[in-house]
C-alpha positions as CSV (number, residue, x, y, z in Angstrom):
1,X,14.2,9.8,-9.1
2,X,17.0,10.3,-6.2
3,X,16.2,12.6,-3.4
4,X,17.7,15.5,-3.2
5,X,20.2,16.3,-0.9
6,X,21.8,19.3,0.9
7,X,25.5,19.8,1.5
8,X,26.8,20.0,5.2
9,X,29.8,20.5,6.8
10,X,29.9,18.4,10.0
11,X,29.8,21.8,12.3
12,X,26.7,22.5,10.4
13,X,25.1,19.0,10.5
14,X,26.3,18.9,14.2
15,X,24.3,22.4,15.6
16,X,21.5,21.4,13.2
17,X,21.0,18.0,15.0
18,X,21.5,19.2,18.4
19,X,19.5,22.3,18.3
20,X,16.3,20.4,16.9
21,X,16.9,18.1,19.6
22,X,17.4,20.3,22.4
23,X,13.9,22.2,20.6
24,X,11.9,18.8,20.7
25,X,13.1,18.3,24.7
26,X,15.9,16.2,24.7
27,X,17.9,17.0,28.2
28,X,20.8,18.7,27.8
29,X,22.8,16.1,29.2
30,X,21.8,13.5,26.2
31,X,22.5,15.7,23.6
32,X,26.0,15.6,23.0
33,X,26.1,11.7,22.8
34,X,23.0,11.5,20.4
35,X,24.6,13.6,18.2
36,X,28.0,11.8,18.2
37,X,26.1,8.7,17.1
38,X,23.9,10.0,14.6
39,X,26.8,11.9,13.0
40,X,28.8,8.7,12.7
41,X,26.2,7.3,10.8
42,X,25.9,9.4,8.4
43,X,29.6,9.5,7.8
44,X,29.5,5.9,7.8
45,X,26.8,6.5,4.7
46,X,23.9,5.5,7.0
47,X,21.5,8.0,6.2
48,X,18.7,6.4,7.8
49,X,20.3,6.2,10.9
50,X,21.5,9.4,11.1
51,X,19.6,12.7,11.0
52,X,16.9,11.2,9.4
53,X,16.6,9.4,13.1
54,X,16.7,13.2,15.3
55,X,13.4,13.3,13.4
56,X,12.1,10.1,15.0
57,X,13.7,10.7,18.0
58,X,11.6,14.3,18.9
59,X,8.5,12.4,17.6
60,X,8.8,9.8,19.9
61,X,9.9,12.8,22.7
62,X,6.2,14.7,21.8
63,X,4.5,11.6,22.1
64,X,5.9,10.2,25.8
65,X,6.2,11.5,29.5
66,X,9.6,12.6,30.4
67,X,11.5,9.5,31.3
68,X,13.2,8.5,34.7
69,X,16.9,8.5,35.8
70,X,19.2,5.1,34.5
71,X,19.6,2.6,37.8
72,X,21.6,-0.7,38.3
73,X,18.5,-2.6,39.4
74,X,21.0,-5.7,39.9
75,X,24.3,-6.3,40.3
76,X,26.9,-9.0,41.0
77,X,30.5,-9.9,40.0
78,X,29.7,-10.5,36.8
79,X,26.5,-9.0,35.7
80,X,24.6,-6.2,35.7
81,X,20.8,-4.9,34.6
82,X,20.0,-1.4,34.2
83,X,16.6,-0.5,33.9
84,X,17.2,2.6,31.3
85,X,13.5,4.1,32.8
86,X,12.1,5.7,29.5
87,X,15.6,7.5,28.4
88,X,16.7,7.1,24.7
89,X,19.2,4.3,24.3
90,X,22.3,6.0,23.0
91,X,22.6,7.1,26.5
92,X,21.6,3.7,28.3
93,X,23.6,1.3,26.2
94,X,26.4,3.5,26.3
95,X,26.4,3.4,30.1
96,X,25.8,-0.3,30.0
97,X,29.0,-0.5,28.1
98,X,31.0,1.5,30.1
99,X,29.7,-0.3,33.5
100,X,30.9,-3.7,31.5
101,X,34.5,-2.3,30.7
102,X,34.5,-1.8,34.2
103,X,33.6,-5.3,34.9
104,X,35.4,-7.4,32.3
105,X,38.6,-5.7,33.5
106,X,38.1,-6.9,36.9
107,X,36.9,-10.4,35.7
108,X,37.9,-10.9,32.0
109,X,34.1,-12.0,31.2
110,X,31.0,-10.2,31.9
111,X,27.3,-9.9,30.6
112,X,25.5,-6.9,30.9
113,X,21.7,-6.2,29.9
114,X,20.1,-3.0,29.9
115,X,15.8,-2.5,30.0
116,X,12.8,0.1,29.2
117,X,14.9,1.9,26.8
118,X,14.1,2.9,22.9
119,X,16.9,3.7,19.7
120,X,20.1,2.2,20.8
121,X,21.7,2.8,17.6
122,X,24.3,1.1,16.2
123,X,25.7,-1.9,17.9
124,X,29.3,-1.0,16.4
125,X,29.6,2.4,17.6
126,X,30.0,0.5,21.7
127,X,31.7,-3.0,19.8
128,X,34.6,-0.1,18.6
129,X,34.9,0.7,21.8
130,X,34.8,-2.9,23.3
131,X,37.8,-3.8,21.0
132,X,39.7,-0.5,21.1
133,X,40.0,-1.9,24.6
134,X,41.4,-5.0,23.6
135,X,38.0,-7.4,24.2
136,X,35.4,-9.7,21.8
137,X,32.5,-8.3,22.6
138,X,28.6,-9.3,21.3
139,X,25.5,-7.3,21.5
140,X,22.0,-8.4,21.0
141,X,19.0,-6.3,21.3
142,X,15.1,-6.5,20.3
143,X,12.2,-4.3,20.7
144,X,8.7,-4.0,18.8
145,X,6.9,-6.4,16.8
146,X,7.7,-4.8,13.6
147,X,8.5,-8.3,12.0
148,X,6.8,-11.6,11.0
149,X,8.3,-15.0,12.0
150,X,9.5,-16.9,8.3
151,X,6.0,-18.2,6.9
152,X,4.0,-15.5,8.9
153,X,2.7,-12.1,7.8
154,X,2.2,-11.6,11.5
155,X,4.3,-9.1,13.5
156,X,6.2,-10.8,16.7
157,X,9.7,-9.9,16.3
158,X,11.6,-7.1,16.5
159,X,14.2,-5.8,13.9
160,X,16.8,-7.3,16.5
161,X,20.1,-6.3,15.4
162,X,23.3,-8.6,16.7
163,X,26.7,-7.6,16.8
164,X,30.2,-9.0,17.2
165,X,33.4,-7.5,18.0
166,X,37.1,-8.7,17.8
167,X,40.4,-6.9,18.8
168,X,42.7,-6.7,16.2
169,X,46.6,-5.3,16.0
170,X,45.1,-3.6,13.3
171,X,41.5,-2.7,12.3
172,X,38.7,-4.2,14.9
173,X,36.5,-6.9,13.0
174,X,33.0,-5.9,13.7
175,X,29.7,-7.3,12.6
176,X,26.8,-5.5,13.0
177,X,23.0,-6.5,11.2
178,X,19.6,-6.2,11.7
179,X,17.7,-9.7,11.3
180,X,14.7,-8.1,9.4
181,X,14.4,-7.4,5.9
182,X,14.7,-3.8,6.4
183,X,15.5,-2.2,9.4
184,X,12.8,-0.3,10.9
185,X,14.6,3.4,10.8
186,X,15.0,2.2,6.6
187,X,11.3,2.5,6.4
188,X,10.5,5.2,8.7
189,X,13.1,7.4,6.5
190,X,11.1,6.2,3.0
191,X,8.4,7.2,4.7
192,X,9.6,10.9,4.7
193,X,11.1,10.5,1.5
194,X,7.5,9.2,0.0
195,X,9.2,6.6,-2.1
196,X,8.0,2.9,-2.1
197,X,9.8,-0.2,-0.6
198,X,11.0,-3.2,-2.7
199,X,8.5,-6.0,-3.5
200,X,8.6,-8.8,-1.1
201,X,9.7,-7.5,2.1
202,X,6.7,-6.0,3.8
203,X,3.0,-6.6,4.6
204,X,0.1,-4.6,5.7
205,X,-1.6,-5.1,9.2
206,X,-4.1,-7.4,7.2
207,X,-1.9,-9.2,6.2
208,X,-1.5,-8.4,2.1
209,X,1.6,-7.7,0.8
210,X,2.5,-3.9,0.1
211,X,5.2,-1.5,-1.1
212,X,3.8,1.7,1.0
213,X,5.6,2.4,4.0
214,X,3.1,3.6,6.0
215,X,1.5,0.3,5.8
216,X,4.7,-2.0,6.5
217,X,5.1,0.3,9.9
218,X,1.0,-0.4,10.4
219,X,1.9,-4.1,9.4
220,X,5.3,-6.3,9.3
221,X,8.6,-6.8,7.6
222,X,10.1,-10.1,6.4
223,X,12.9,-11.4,8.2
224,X,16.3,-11.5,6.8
225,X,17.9,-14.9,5.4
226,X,14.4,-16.7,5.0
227,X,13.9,-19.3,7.5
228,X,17.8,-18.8,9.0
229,X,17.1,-15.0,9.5
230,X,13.7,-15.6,11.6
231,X,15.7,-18.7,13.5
232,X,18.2,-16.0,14.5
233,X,16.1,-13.4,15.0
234,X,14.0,-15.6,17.7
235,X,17.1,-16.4,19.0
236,X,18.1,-12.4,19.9
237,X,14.4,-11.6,20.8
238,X,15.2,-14.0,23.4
239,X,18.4,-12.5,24.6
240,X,17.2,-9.3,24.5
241,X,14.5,-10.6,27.2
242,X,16.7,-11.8,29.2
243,X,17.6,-8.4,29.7
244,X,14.3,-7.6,30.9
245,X,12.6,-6.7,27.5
246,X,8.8,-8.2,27.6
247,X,8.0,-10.5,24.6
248,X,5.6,-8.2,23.1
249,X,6.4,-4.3,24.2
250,X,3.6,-2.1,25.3
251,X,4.9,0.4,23.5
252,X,5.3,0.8,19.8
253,X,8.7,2.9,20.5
254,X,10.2,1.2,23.3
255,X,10.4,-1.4,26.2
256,X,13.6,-2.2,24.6
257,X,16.1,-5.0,25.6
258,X,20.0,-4.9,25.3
259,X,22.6,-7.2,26.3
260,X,25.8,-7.1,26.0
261,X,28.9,-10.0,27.2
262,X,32.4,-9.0,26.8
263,X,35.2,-11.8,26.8
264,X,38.9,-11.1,27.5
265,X,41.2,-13.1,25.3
266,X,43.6,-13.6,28.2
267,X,41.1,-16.1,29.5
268,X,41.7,-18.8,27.0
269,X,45.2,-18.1,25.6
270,X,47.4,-15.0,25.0
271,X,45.4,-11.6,24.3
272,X,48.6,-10.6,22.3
273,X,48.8,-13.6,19.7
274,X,45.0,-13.6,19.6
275,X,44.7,-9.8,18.5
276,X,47.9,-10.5,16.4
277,X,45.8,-13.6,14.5
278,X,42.6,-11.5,14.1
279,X,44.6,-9.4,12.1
280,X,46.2,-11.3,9.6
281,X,43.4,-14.0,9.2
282,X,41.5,-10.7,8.4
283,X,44.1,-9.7,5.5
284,X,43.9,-13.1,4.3
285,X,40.4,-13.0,4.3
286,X,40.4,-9.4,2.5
287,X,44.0,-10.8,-0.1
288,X,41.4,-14.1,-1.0
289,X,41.1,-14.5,-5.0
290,X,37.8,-12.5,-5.7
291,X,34.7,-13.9,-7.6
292,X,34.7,-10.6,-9.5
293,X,38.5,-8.7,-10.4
294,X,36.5,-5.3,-10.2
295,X,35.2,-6.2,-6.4
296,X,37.8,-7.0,-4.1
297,X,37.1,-9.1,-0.9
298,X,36.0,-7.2,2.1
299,X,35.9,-8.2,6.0
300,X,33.5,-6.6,7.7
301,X,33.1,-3.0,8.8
302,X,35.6,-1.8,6.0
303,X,33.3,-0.1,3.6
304,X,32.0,1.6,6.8
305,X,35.5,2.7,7.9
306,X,36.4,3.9,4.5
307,X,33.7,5.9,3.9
308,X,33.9,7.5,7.4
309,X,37.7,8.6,7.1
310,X,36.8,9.8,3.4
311,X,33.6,12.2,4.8
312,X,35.9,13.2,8.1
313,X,38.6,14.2,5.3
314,X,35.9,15.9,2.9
315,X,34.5,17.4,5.9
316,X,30.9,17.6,4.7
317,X,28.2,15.1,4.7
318,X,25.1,14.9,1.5
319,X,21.7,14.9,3.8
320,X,18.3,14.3,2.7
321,X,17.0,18.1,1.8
322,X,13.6,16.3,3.3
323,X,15.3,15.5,6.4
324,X,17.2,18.6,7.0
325,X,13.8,20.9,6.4
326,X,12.6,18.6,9.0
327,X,14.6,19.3,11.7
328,X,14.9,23.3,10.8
329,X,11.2,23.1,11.7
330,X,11.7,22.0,14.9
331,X,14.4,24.7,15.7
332,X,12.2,27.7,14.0
């Protein structure tokens, strides 16, 4: 049976998001941000990262001290580490990617890694920015132990997402996955829905396979891609401790790593043909003869694009009725 849903406009989904997290402690100063990204996921049809994730995010808020002020904890030329000290992630990795716009301008290539942080979001929303600035850019981040290495029902990797960004004269080409089966924020929000996951992709802690929720998030998640997924995924756990991130977190919500290189164009060639080639190697891409006449070629990030300008022009968003009763308790 579908969930139902309750119609928003975006004022309404906005001051719903940011009152319940303002009611569950969020500072002030994080609030605005937050919001911005959780709202572009649901316009991006997202749900589950969206306000389904405020819901998460003033769990995890109950259950933790209040966290420390962002710091450079090292610095040179062409890098930087932050240590994010306990403060939600839409706020750290945002600075992170403002401190390396800052740095690839000065140098045209930069690497950036940000620690001891928790819900980064979506690596697109800061790859957009990256390329509306005219730079490739590719973020990697892991946290948790949510997931079990290919041929394992052991949890030992986290959900670690990977993104890539490309300037274009046109629309930026960005690619942005999770490496598990199902992202972790997919469960939690099936969770709240009480509806079961597919067959195949989750275990329980002992180790038997299972459709609850409840028992995936106790247990572990396949990896995406079979043996390729897991190979990548090991590969962005290990970027993402490069950062700082310990192998296995001590907590179940955070110790988070994020890194982040940027590369100017300029470097190896001329920005202006390169950003020129992206875009017409993407219309070639999106022009190719299709497999299917009803399903026309895609590059990535389109269907996200599209259905963003078509909510921004509708001017409502369809939420969860779950969800949204969720956060109205928080603000009552």
């Amino acid at each position: 049976m579908p969930a139902k849903t309750t119609t928003l406009t975006l004022t309404e989904a906005r001051k719903l998001a940011a009152d319940a997290l303002r009611s569950a402690g969020l500072p002030d100063a994080d609030i605005a941000i937050t919001v911005d990204h959780l709202i572009d996921c649901e316009l991006r049809g997202l749900a589950y990262g969206g306000l389904a994730r405020a819901v998460s995010i003033a769990e995890r808020i109950a259950s933790s001290p209040a966290p420390g002020e962002i710091s450079v904890i090292r610095r040179t030329g062409l890098s930087a580490t932050l240590d994010g000290a306990d403060r939600i992630g839409y706020i750290v990795a945002q600075q992170a990617t403002e401190l390396a716009l800052e740095l690839v301008a000065e140098t045209g290539l930069c690497i950036v890694g940000a620690n001891n942080t928790w819900y980064t979001g979506m690596f697109s929303w800061y790859l957009e920015q990256v390329t509306h600035a005219g730079y490739v850019g590719m973020a990697a981040g892991n946290a948790g132990t949510f997931v079990a290495p290919y041929g394992s029902t052991e949890g030992l990797l986290g959900t670690n997402p990977i993104g890539f960004g490309f300037p274009s004269s046109e629309d930026p080409v960005i690619w942005d996955i999770g490496t598990s089966a199902l992202v972790h924020a997919e469960v939690k929000l099936a969770e709240r829905q009480g509806r079961d996951l597919p067959t195949g992709v989750a275990w329980a802690a002992d180790g038997t396979p299972t459709t609850s929720p409840s028992e995936a998030l106790e247990g572990a998640l396949a990896t995406w891609g079979g043996h390729r997924g897991s190979g990548l995924s090991l590969g962005i756990h290990l970027l993402g401790m490069m950062a700082g991130s310990p192998a296995i977190p001590t907590q179940t919500i955070g110790d988070l790593g994020f890194l982040l290189i940027l590369i100017d164009p300029q470097l190896l060639g001329d920005r202006a043909e390169y950003i020129r080639n992206v875009a017409e190697h993407a219309d070639r891409i999106r022009n190719a003869r299709p497999e299917h006449d009803e399903s026309p070629v895609r590059v990535p990030f389109d269907r996200s694009r599209r259905q963003r300008e078509a909510a921004r022009e509708r001017g409502s968003i369809d939420v969860d009725s779950v969800v949204v009763e969720a956060l109205k308790s928080l603000v009552d």
